[in-house]
C-alpha positions in Angstrom: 31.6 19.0 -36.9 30.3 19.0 -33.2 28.4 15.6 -32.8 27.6 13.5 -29.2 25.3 11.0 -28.3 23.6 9.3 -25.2 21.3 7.3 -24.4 17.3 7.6 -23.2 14.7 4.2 -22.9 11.6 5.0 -24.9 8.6 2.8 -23.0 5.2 1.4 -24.8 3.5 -0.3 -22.1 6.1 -2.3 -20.3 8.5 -2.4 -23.4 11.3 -0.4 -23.5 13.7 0.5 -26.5 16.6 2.0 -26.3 16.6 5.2 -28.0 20.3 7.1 -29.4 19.7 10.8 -29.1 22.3 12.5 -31.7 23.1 16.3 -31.4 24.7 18.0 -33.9 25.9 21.3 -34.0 26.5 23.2 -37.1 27.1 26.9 -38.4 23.7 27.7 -39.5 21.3 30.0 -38.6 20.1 29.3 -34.7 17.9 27.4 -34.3 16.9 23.9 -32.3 15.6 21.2 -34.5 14.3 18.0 -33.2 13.6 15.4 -35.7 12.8 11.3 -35.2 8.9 10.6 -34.9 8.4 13.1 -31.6 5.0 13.5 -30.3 4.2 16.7 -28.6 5.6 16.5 -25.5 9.0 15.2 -26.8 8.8 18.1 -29.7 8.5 21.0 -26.6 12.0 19.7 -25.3 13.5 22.3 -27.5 12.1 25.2 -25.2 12.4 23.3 -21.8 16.5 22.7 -22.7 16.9 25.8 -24.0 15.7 27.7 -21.1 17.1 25.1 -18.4 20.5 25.3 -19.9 20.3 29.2 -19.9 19.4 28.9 -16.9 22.3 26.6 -14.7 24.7 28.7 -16.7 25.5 26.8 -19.4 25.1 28.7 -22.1 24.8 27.2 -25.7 25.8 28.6 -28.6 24.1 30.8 -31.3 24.2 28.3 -33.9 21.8 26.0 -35.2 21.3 22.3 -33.1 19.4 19.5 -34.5 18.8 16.3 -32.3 17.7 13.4 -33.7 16.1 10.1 -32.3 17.3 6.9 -33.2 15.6 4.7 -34.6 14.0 7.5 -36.5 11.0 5.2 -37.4 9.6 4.4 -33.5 7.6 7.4 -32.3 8.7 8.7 -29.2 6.2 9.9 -26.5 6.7 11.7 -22.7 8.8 14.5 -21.4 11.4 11.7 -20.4 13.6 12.6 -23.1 14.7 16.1 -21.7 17.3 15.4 -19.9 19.3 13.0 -22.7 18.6 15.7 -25.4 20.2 18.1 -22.7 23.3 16.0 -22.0 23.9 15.4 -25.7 23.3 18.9 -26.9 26.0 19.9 -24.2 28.2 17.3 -24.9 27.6 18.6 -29.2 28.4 22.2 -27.6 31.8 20.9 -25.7 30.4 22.0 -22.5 30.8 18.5 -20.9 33.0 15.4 -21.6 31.3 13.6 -24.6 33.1 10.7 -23.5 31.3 9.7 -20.5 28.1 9.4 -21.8 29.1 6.4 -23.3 26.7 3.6 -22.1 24.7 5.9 -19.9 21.1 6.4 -19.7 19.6 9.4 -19.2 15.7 9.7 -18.1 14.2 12.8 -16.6 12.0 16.0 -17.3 13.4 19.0 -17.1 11.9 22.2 -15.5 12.6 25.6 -16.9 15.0 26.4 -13.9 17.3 23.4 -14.6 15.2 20.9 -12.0 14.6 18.1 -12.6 11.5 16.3 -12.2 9.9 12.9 -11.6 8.6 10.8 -14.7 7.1 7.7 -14.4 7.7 4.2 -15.5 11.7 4.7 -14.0 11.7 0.9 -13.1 10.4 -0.6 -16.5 13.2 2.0 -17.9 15.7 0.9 -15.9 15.0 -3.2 -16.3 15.0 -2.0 -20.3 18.3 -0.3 -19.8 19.7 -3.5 -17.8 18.8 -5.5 -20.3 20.7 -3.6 -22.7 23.6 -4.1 -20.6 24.0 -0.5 -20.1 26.4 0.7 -17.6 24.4 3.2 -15.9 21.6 5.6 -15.2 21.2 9.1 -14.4 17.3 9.4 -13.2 15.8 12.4 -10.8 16.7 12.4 -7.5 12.9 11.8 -6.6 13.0 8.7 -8.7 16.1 7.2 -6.8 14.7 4.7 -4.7 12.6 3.7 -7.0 15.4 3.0 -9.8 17.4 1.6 -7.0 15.4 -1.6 -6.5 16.7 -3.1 -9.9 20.5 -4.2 -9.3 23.1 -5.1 -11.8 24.0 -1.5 -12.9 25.1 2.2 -11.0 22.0 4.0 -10.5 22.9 8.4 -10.0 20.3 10.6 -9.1 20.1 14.0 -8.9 17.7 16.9 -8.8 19.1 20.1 -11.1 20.7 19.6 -14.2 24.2 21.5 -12.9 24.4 18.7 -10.6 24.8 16.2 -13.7 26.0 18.7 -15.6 29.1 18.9 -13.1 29.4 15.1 -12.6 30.1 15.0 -16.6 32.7 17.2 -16.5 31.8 20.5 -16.9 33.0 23.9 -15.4 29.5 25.0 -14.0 28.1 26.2 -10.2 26.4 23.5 -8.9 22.9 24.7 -7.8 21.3 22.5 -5.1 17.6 22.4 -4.9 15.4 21.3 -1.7 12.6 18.5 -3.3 9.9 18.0 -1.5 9.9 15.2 0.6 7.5 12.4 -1.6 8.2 9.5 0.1 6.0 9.7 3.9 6.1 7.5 7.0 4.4 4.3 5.9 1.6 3.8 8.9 1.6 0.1 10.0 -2.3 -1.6 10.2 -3.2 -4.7 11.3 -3.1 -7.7 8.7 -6.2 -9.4 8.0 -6.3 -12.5 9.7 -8.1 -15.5 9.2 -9.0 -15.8 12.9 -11.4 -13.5 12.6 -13.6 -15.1 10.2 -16.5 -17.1 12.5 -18.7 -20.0 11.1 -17.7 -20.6 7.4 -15.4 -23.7 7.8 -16.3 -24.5 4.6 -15.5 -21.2 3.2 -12.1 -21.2 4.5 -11.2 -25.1 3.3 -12.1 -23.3 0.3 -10.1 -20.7 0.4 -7.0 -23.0 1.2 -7.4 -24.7 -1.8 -7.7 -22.0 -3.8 -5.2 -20.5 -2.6 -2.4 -23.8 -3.3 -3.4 -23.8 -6.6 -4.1 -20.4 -7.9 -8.0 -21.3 -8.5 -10.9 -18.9 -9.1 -13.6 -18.2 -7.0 -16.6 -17.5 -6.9 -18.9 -17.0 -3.8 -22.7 -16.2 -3.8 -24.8 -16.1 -0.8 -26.9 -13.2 1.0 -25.1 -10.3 2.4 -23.3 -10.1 5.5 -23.0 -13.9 5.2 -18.8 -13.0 5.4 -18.0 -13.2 1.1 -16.3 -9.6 1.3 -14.5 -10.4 4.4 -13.5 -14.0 3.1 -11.7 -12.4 -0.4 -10.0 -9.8 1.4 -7.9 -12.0 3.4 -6.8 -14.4 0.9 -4.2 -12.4 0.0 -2.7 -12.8 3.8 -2.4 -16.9 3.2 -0.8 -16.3 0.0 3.0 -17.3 -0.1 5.2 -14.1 -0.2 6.3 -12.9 -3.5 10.1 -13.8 -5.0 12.3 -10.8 -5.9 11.3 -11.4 -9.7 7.7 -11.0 -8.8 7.9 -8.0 -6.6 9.9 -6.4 -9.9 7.2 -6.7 -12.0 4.0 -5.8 -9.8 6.0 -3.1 -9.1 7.0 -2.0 -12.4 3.4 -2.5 -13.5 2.4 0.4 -10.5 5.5 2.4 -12.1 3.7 2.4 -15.0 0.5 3.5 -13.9 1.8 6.3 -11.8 1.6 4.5 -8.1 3.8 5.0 -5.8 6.6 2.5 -5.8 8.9 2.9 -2.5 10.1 -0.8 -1.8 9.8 -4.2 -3.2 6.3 -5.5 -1.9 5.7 -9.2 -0.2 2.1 -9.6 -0.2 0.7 -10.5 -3.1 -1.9 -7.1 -4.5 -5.1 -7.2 -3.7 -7.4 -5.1 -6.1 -11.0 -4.1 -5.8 -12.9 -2.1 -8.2 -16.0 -1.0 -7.7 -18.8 -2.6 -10.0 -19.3 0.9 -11.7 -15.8 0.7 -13.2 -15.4 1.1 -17.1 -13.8 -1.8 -19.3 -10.5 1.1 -19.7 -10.6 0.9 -16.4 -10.2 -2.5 -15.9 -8.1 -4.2 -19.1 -5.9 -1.4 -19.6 -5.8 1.1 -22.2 -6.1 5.0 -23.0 -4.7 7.4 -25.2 -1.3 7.2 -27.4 0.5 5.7 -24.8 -1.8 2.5 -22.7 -1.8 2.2 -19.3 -2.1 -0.9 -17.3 -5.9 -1.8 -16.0 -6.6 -3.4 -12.5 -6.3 -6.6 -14.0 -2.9 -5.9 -14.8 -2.5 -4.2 -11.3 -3.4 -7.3 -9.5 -0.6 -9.6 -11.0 0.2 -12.3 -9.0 -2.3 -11.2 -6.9 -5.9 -11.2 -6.3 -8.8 -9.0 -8.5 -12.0 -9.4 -5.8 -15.2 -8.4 -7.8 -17.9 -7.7 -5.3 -21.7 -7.5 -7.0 -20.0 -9.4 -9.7 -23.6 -9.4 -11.5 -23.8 -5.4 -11.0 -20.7 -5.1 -13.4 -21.3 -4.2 -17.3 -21.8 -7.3 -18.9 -18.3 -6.0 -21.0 -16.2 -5.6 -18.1 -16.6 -8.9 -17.7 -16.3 -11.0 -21.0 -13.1 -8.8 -21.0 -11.9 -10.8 -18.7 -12.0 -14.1 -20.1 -9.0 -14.1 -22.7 -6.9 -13.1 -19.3 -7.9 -15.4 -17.5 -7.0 -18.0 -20.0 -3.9 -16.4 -21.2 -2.2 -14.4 -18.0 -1.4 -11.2 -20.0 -3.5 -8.8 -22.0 -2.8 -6.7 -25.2 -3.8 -3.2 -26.3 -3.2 -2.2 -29.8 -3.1 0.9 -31.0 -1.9 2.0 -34.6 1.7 2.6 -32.7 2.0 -0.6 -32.2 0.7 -3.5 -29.7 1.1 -3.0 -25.5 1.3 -6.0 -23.6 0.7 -6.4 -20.0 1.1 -9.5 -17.7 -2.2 -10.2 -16.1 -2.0 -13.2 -14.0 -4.1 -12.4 -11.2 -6.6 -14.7 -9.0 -10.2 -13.6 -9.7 -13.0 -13.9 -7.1 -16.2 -12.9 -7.7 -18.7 -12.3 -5.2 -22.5 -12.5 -5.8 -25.8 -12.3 -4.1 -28.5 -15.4 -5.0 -31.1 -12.7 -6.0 -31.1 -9.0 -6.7 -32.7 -8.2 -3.5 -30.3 -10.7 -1.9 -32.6 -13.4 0.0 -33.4 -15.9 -2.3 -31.1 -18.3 0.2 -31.0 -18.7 3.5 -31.4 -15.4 4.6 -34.6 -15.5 6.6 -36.3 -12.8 5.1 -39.2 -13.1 1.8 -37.5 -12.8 -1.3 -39.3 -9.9 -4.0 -37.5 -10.5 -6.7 -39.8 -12.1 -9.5 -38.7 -15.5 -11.8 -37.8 -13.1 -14.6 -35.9 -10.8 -12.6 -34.0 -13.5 -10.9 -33.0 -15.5 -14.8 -31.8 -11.6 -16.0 -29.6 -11.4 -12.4 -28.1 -14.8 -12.9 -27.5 -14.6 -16.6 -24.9 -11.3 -16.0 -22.4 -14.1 -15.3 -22.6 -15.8 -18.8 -21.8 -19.5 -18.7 -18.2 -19.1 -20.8 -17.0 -16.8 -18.0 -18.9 -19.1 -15.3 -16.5 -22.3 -16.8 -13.3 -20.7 -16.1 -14.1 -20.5 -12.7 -12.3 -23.5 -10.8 -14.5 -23.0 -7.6 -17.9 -22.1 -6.9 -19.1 -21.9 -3.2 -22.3 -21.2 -1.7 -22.4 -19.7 1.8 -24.8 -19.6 4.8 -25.2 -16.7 7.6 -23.7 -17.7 10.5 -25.8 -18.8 13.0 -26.3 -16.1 15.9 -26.2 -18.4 18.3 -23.1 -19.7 17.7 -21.6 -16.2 17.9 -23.1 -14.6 21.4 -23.1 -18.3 22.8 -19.1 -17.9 23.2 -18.8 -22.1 22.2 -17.4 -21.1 18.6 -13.6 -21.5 18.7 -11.4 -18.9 17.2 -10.0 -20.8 13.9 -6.8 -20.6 12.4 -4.8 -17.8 11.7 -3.7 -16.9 8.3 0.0 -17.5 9.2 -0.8 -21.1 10.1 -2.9 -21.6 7.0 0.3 -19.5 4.9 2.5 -22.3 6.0 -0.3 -25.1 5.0 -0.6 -23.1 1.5 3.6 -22.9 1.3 3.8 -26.7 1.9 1.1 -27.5 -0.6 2.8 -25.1 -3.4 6.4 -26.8 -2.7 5.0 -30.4 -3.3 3.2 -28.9 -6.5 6.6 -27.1 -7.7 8.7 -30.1 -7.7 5.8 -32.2 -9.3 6.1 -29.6 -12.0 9.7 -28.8 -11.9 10.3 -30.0 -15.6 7.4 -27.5 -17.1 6.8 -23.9 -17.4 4.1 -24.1 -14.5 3.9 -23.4 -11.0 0.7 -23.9 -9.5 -1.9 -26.5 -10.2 -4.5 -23.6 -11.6 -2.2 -23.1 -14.7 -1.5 -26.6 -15.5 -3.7 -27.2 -19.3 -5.4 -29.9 -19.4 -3.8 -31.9 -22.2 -0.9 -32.3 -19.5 -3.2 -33.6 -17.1 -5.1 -36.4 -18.8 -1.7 -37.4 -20.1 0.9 -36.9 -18.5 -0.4 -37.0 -15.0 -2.9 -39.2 -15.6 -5.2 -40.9 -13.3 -6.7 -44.1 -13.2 -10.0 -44.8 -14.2 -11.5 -46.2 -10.6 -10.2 -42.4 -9.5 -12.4 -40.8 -11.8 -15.5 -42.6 -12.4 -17.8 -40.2 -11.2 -16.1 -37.6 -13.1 -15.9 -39.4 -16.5 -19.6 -40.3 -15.4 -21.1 -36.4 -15.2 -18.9 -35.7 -18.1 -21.0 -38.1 -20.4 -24.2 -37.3 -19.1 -23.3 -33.7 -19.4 -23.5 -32.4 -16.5 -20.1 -30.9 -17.4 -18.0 -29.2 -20.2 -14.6 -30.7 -20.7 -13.4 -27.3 -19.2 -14.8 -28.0 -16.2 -13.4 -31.7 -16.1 -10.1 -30.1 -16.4 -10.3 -27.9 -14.1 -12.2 -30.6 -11.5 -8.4 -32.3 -11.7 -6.7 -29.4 -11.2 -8.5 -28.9 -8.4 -8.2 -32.3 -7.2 -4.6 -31.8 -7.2 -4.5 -28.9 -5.4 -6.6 -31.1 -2.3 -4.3 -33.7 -2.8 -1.1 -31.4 -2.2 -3.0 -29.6 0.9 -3.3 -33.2 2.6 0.4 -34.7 1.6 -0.9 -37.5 -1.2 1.6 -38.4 -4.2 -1.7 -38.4 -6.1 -5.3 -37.9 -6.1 -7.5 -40.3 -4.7 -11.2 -40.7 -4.9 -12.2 -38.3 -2.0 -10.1 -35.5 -3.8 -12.0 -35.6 -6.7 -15.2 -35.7 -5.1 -13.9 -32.5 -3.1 -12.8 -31.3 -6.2 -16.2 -32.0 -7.7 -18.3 -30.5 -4.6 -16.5 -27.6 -4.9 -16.4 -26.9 -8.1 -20.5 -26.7 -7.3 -23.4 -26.1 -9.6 -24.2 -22.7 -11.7 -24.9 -19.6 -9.8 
């Protein structure tokens, strides 16, 4: 009996499984049998080995070759599996040392000619494969770097399958082919600084806080009054990303078929465009899911402009992450579950027509109009939001008179931020949380409890309700977060009135 196995990572979502790939090789009539819940794609292996094989000179034999996948019972999906059904059939055919492949991984798609080509999700496969404390992985060439970023275990690449062929042990030319250069010059732009935001002090003292404790925003006011140009720099004040979190928003963007050429430091900043579909957004698709933009914005920021414009869908879907910091797509093969702990900030205008406030110019929009705009945002979605800030145009004057000072940048603000977030990380050293925007409630009002001539005027709008216990949670949380930024042990008054001014009124 001629029997080998290796090893492959199947993927659903971010989850990987290791997967045994048996060949056997028996005296039967030829044929290539491939048996162990395949989909498609995995079933038209047979052909793609068959002729690759043929075609880097390693001939199999005229016999009949059945491959199974194991665990038979999990279906198997993508063209990944080609190259460990390759290595096993040769190894079944004696054409390679079966005794390597012992604790090696084996991802890649074969082309007819014996290349091999790209697949994606390498880095969740290879963090699978780590996990299983596998020795090593074989991956295409193109996928090297990208496989490289994940330590602990020998990463090989190559790009034709004589060249793995060869490094297994067998008697084969080795046939080099050029791949195409994928990864390009990255060209340098100028961060988004801080600086350049003029008149909104206000804005940016909000910004700060929500920043030091991971709060969400949300900013209505009429255009050009500076709520794009205030989201899209938060991201530069943000503290840089640990190794552990660079891992995983980049493993998400494997997933999704991004581009993934080094281990990122600023956090992601994602901005859809109001006409995007709730797919689009939570995740989801076909067999296999895909990771939405909520997913693509972990530990990051997810900027909604025209936050009213969006379907009314799009944006209940967001309320369970928001709570939760992951999302979950089932489908009958079983559930996908994606990390989703991003910052949301929402953008708004007062009005459809956008000068209901402080514009200077008539508002057209009727009463009716205006309740149907405002009500877009329900009031469940509205709770969860830590910070609600209303902002002015910036007086003209200010600007061509040349007196307006240029504020401060976003690296001294990122130091202010980093500061803030250490004092809140040793307060919260003995608990699974890290910033003051994921700290529940309960743990607030008991374990860090303040006293009662603190929040008076809190407790007071609470029972005249004027505010859900949601929000009162989220007023100390936000208190917190001021207290950290100015170097208090605790809250005082003033922080929770901060806390309470900008947590704001309903849109």
């Amino acid at each position: 009996m001629a029997l080998a196995k290796t090893l492959c990572v199947g993927l659903f979502g971010l989850t990987g499984r290791l997967i045994e790939v048996e060949a056997d090789i028996s005296s039967n009539l030829p044929a290539f049998n491939l048996v162990g819940l395949p989909d498609a794609s995995v079933s038209e292996a047979a052909s793609r080995v068959r002729a690759a094989t043929s075609n880097s000179k390693l001939n199999l034999p005229g016999r009949r070759i059945t491959v199974n996948l194991s665990p038979a019972s999990v279906p198997k999906q993508g063209s990944g599996f080609d190259l460990a059904i390759a290595m096993a059939v040769l190894g079944a055919a004696s054409l390679i040392d079966k005794t390597k492949l012992v604790s090696t991984v084996f991802l890649g798609e074969l082309a007819l000619d014996g290349s091999l080509k790209p697949i994606s999700g390498i880095l969740a496969a290879v963090i699978a494969a780590r996990n299983f404390q596998v020795d090593r992985v074989v991956v295409p060439l193109v996928n090297l770097s990208e496989a490289k970023l994940i330590s602990g275990l020998e990463i090989m690449g190559y790009d034709h399958l004589s060249q793995v062929a060869s490094a297994f042990g067998a008697d084969v030319p080795v046939r080099a082919v050029s791949t195409p250069e994928t990864i390009s010059e990255l060209k340098v732009f100028p961060e988004l600084c801080f600086s350049e935001v003029l008149g909104q002090p206000e804005a940016i003292e909000a910004m700060k806080v929500a920043a030091t404790g991971s709060h969400h925003l949300l900013m209505y006011g009429p255009p050009g009054a500076g709520k794009t140009m205030l989201a899209s720099r938060l991201p530069s004040i943000l503290p840089e990303l640990l190794e552990s979190e660079s891992i995983e928003v980049c493993a998400i963007r494997s997933i999704a078929k991004l581009e993934v050429n080094d281990l990122p430091k600023v956090a992601p900043f994602q901005a859809p465009h109001h006409t995007a579909s709730q797919v689009a957004m939570v995740g989801g698709g076909g067999v296999q899911p895909r990771p939405g933009l909520i997913s693509l914005a972990h530990r990051g920021v997810l900027f909604m402009d025209e936050a009213p414009e969006f379907q009314s869908s799009v944006l209940e879907a967001l309320r369970q992450p928001l709570e939760s910091g992951k999302i979950t797509i089932s489908r009958a093969a079983g559930n996908a579950e994606f990390p989703a702990q991003f910052q949301l900030v929402l953008a708004a205008n007062p009005c459809p027509c956008g000068h209901a406030i402080g514009s200077g110019k008539e508002c057209t929009c009727t009463a009716t109009a205006k309740l149907r705009y405002k009500n877009r945002i329900s009031g469940p979605l509205s709770d969860r939001l830590d910070l609600r800030l209303e902002l002015n145009p910036v007086n003209a004057s200010l600007v061509t008179s040349g007196t307006m000072g240029v504020g401060a940048t976003s690296a001294e603000l990122r130091g202010l931020v980093r500061a803030a977030r250490g004092a809140t990380k040793e307060r919260l050293v003995r608990t699974p949380w890290t910033v003051n925007g994921q700290v529940p409630g309960s743990y607030l009002r008991r374990e860090l409890r303040l006293g009662r001539t603190v929040t008076a005027q809190l407790d007071s709008a609470l029972d005249r309700n004027l505010i859900s216990m949601r929000g009162y949670d989220r007023c100390l949380r936000v208190a917190w977060s001021v207290a950290d930024l100015a170097g208090r042990v605790t809250p005082n008054r003033q922080d929770l009135a901060m806390a309470m001014y900008l947590r704001g009124s309903e849109l």
